[in-house]
C-alpha positions as CSV (number, residue, x, y, z in Angstrom):
1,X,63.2,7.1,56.9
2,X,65.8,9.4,58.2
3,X,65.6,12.7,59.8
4,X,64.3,15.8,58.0
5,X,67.0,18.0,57.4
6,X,67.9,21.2,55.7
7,X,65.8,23.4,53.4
8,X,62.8,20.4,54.0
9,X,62.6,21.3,57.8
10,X,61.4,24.6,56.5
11,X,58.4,23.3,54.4
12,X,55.2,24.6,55.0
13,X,52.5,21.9,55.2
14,X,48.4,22.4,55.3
15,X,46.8,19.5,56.4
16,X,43.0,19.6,56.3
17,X,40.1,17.0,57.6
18,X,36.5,16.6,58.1
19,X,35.4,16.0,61.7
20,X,33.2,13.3,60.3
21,X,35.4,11.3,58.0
22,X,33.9,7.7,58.4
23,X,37.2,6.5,56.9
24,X,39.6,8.1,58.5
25,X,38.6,9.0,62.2
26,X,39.9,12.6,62.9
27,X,42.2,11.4,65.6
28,X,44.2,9.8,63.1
29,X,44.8,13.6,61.4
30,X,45.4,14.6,65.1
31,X,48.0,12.0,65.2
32,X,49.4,12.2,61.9
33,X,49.4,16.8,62.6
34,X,51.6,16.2,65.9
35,X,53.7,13.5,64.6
36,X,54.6,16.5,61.5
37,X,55.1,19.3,63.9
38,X,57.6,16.9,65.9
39,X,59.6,16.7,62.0
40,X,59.5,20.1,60.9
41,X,59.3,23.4,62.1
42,X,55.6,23.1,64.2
43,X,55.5,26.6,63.3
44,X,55.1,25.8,59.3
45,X,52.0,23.1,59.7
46,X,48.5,24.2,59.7
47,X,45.7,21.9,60.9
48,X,42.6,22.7,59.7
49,X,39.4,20.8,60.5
50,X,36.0,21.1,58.7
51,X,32.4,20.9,60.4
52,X,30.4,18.5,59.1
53,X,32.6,17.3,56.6
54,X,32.9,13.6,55.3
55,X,35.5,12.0,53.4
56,X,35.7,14.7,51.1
57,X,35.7,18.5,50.8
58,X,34.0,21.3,51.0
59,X,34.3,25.0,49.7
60,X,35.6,26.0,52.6
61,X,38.9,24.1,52.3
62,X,39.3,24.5,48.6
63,X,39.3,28.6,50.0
64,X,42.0,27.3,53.0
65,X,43.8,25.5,49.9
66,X,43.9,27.8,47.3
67,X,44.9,31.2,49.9
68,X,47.4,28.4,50.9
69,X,49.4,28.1,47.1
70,X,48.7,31.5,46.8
71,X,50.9,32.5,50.2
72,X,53.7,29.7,48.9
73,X,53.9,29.3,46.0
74,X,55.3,31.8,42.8
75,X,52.9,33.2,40.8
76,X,52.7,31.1,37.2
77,X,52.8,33.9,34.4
């Protein structure tokens, strides 16, 4: 995998996690977050964690996600 380059180093990236994913321990999003930000602009990736949550979601990242398309996305007519 090469370097990021371009309009891609621009992308804007949401990455959400439970703080009690039995699956995939939360450092491995802290990991995964950092190794992003060192890719792309850092700037352009949000890290969002969820109380409580599992391996799953919860209605408070479906809000995150959908304010997120809404801010980058185009509308679809």
């Amino acid at each position: 995998q090469g370097p990021i380059s371009g309009v891609n180093k621009e992308i804007a990236v949401l990455q959400c996690h439970g703080d009690c994913d039995p699956l995939v321990p939360l450092m491995f999003g802290s990991l995964t977050v950092e190794k992003l930000k060192s890719m792309i602009n850092p700037a352009n990736v949000t890290f969002r964690t969820y109380s409580g949550m599992m391996h799953s979601s919860c209605i408070e990242e479906m809000m995150d996600v959908k304010q997120f398309i809404d801010k980058h996305l185009p509308p679809v007519d």
